[in-house]
C-alpha positions in Angstrom: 96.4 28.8 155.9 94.2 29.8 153.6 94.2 33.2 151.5 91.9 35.6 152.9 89.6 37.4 149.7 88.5 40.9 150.6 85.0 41.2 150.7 85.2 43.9 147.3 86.8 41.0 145.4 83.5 39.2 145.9 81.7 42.2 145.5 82.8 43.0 142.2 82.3 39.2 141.1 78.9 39.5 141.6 78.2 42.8 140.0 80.4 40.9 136.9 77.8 38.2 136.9 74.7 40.1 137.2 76.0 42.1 134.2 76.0 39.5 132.3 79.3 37.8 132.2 79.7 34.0 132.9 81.1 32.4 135.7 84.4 31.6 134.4 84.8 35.1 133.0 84.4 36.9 136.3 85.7 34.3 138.2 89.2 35.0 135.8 88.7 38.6 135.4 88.5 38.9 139.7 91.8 36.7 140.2 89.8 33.4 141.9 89.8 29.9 140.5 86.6 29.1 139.0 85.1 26.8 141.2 85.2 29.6 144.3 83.4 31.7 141.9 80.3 29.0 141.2 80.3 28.7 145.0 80.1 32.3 145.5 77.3 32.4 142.9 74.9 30.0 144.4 75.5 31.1 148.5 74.2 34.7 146.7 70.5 32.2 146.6 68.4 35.2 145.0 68.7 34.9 141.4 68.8 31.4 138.9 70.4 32.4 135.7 71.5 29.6 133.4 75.2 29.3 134.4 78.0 29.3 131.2 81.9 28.9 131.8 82.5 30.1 128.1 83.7 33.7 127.4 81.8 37.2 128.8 78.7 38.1 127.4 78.4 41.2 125.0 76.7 43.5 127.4 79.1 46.3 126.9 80.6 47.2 130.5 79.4 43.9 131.8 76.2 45.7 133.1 72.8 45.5 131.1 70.5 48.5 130.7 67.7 46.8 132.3 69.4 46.9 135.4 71.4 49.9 135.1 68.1 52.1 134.2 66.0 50.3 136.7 67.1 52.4 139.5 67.5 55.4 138.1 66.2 59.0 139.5 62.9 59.6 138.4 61.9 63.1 138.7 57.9 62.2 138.7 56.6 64.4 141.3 55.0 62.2 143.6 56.0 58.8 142.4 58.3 56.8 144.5 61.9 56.9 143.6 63.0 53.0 143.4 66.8 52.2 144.8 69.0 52.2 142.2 72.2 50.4 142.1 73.9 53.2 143.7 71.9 53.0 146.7 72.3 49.5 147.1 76.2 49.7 147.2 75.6 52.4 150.3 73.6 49.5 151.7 75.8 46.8 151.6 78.9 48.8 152.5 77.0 50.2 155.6 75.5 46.9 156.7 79.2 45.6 156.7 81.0 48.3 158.7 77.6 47.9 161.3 76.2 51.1 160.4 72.7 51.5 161.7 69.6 51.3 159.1 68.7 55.2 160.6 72.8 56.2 159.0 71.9 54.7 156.0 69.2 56.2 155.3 70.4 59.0 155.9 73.3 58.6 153.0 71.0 57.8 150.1 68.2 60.1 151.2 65.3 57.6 152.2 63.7 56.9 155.4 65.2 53.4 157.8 62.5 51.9 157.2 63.6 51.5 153.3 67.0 50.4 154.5 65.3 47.7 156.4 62.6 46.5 154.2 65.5 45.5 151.3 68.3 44.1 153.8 65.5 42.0 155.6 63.9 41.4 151.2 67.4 41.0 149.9 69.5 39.3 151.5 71.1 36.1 150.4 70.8 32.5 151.7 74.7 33.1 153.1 72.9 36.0 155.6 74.9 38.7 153.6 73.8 41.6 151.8 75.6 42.5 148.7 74.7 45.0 146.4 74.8 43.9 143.0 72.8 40.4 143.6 70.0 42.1 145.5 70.1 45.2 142.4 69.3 41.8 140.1 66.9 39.7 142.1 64.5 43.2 142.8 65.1 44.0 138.8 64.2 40.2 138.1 61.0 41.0 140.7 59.4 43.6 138.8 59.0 42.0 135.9 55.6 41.2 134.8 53.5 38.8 134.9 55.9 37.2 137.7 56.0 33.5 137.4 54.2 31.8 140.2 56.8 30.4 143.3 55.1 27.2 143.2 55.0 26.6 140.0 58.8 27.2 140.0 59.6 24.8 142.9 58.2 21.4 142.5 59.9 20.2 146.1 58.7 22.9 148.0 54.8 21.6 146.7 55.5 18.2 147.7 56.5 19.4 151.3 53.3 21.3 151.7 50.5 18.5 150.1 52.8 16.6 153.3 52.2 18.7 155.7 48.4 18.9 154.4 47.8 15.1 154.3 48.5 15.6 157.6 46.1 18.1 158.3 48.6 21.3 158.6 46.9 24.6 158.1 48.0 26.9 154.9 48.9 29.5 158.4 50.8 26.8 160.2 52.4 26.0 157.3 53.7 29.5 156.1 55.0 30.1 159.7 56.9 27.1 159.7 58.5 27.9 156.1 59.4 30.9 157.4 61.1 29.8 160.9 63.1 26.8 159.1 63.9 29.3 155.7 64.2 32.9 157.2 67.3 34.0 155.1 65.6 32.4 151.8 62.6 33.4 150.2 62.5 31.3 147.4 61.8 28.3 150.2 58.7 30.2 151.6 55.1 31.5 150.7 52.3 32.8 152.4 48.9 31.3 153.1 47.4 33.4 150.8 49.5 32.0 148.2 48.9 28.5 149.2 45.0 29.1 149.4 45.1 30.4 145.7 47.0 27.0 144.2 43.7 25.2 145.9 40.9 27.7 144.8 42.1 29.5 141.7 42.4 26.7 138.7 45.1 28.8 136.9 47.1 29.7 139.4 47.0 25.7 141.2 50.7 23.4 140.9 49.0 21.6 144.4 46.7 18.5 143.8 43.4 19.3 142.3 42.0 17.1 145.6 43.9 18.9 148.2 41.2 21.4 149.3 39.3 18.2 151.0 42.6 18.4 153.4 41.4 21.9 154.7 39.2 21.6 158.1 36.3 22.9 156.0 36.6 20.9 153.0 35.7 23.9 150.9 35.5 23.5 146.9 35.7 27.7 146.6 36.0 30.6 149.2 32.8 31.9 151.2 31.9 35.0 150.7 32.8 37.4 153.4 30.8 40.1 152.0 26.9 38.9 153.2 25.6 37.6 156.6 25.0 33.7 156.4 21.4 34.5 158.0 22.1 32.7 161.3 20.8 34.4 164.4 23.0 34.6 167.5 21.8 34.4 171.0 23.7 36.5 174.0 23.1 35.6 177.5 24.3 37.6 180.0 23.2 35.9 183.0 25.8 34.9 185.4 26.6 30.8 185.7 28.9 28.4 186.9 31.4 29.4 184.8 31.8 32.6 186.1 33.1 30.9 189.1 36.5 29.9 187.8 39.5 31.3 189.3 41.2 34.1 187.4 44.5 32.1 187.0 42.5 29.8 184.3 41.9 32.7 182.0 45.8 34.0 181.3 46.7 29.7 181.0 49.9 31.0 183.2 49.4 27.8 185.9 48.7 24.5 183.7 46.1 21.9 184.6 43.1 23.3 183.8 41.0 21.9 180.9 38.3 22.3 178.1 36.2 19.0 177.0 33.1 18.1 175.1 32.2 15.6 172.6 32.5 15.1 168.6 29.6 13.6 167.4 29.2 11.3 164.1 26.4 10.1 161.9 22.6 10.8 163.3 24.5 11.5 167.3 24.4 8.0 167.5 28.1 7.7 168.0 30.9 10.0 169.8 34.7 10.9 171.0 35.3 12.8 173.8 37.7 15.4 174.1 39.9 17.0 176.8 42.7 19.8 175.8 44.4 21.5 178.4 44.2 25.0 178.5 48.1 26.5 178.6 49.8 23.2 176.8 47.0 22.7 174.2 47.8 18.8 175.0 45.0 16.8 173.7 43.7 13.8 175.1 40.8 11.6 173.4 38.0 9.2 174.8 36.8 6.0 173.9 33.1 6.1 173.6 32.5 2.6 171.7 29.0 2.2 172.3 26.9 4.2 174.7 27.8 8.1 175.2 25.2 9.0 177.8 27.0 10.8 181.5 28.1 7.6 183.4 29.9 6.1 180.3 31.1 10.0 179.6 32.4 10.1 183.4 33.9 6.7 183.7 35.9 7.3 180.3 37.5 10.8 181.8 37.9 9.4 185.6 40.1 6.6 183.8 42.2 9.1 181.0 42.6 11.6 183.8 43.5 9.5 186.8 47.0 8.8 185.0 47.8 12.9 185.4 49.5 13.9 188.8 47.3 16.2 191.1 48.7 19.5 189.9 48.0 18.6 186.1 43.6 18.6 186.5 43.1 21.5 188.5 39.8 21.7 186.9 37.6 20.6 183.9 35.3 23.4 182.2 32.3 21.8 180.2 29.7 22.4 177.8 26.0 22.1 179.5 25.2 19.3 177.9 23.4 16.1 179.3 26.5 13.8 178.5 28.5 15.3 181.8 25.4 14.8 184.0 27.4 12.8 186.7 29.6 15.7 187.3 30.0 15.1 190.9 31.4 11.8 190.9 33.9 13.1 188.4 34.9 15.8 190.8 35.0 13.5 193.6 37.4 10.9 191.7 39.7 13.3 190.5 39.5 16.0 192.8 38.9 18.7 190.4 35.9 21.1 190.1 33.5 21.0 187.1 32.6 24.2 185.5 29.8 25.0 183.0 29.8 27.5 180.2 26.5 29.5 179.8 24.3 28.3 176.9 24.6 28.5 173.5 28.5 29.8 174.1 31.3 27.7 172.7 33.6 30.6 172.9 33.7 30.3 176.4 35.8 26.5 175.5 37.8 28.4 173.0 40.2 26.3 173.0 38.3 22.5 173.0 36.3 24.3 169.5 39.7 25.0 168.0 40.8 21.5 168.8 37.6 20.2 167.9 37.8 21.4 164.5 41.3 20.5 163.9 40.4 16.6 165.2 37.3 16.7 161.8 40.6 16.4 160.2 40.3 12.6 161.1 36.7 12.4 162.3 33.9 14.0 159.5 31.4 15.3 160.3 28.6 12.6 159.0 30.9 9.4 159.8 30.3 6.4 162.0 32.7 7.5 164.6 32.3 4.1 166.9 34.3 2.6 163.9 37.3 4.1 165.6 39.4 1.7 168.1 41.0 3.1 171.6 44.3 2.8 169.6 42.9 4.8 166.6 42.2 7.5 168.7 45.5 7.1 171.0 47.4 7.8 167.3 45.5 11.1 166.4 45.7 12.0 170.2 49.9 11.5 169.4 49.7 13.4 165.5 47.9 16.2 167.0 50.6 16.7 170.1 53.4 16.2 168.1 52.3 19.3 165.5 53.9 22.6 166.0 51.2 25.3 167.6 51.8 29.2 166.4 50.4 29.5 169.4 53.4 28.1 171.5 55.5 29.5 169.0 56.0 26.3 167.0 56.7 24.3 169.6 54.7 21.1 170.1 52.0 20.2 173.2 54.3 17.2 173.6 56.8 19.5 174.2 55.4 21.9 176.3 54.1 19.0 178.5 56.9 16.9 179.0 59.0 20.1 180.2 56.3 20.4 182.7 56.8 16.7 183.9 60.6 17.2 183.8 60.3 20.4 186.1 57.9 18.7 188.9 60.6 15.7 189.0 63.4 18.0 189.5 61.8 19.7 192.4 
């Protein structure tokens, strides 16, 4: 069997290293071979020092001042008293023995949410908390100015220019980091942080092209601070759409949609799109030449016939001329047309959300009859195979084909 190390063995190896001595040194001064104390060092994940196996450093005690004094009392009145060391070793023993954060708090005199904030801020890529790694790593964090994360992890900026070449969000893409890397911070960053590499010049380590990737394409950030001068019209009369049954509105039963088209250079060519409202499942039409309403109706009657019955509930539409043969689309598939009111695209929520993720492949400006039925049947695919925040990172694909699954089983 193999020999069991109390945790305080690996405790104290750790403080050892943060003070400054080398692996080897702590490793031998602890009683464990060498190669359990390198693999101890790196399942700690928060700090990066350069690793030596010569002798111990000549920090007297093995801990330097910079950490000892970071943590100290400070009797500023007013001015937040940061952990010290101290604290930390309360922490870790109490998150060990299952003591609540409220307990802990308690002991070193701060409130639970403290205790919180630094387990959830410190803790290391093994899921553990120990004290003297996550003393280091928030020492190492206050240091000024702090090195940028990006700049620092080369692999982690070739996953997200990835993820943008494939028209991922900066959101989508920080929530994803941060489901697949939730014990390691080093392998996450924010949007914000991702928005600054593309906007800021000397703060960038993404490709100098990358903002083009963005749905908007923007060079710089709009101001937020001025009104763009563009007049907004309310209508409040009641119209078709008001008609819907209240079980579209909370997307709890599936099968109901949101279409309109995406138009290209001079409106003289268009896609048509159909997203269902609860699965956010996409599905794209083939408008080669004409896009008037029978070659609109005939393009949807064909796309939607393949859906069983309880799948197109109904269809709600913009109140454009394009759907004018409405009826014969409701008589072939059996499901009622709705219209929003005018000049309301909030109303198709969803279909402008899509909409403006699908400029991603189809810009604004662009010849969009160029496109073959096979083009758009491999967007259609991308876009249904990207994780949704929305369906909490799972994919419409997903979320439809469980659907399908459960009306076969019954």
């Amino acid at each position: 069997m193999p020999k069991v190390i109390a945790v305080e063995v690996r405790e104290r190896f750790l403080g050892l290293v943060v003070g400054g001595w080398s692996l080897r040194a702590a490793a031998e001064a602890v009683g464990v071979a060498g190669v359990t104390g390198v693999r101890w060092w790196r399942e700690s994940g928060l700090m990066e020092p350069v690793i030596q196996f010569g002798r111990r450093g000549g920090l007297e005690g093995g801990v330097p001042a910079a950490v000892v004094g970071a943590g100290g009392q400070d009797g500023t009145p007013g001015r937040r008293r940061p952990l010290s060391s101290e604290d930390r070793a309360v922490i870790a023993a109490g998150v060990r023995r299952g003591v609540s954060y409220a307990e802990i708090g308690e002991l070193i005199g701060r409130d639970r949410s403290v205790v919180c904030r630094e387990v959830a801020r410190n803790r290391s890529a093994d899921g553990a908390y120990w004290g003297p790694v996550a003393h280091g790593a928030a020492h190492q964090r206050r240091k000024r100015p702090k090195p940028l994360k990006l700049g620092q992890n080369p692999r982690l900026c070739r996953r997200i220019e990835v993820w943008m070449d494939q028209g991922w969000s900066p959101g989508l893409i920080a929530q994803v980091l941060k489901a697949d890397h939730r014990h390691s911070i080093m392998d996450r960053v924010s949007h914000e942080t991702i928005y600054q590499s593309l906007y800021v010049q000397t703060r960038g380590h993404l490709r100098a092209d990358l903002y083009q990737k963005l749905s908007l394409k923007r060079q710089q950030r709009k101001c937020r601070g001025r009104a763009d001068g563009r007049g907004r019209s309310i209508y409040q009369e009641a119209f078709t759409i008001s008609d819907r049954p209240a079980e579209v509105e909370d997307r709890a039963v599936p099968g109901h949609w949101e279409g309109d088209l995406i138009l290209g250079l001079g409106n003289k060519s268009a896609i048509g799109t159909l997203v269902e409202r609860s699965t956010r499942f996409t599905i794209l039409l083939h408008l080669p030449g004409r896009h008037d309403a029978r070659s609109v109706a005939e393009a949807m009657i064909e796309q939607m016939g393949h859906l069983p019955d309880h799948l197109r509930r109904s269809i709600t539409w913009d109140r454009g001329s394009e759907l004018a043969d409405y009826t014969k689309v409701q008589l072939e598939l059996q499901a009622p047309v709705f219209f929003c009111d005018p000049h309301s695209p909030w109303q198709r929520g969803t279909n402008e959300n899509t909409n403006r993720l699908l400029r991603f492949w189809f810009t604004k400006g662009t010849d969009l009859s160029s496109y073959s039925a096979a083009d758009l049947r491999h967007v259609a695919d991308t876009l249904n195979r990207r994780p949704r925040p929305t369906l909490d990172l799972q994919t419409p694909a997903q979320r439809l084909t469980a659907l399908l699954t459960k009306t076969k089983a019954a």
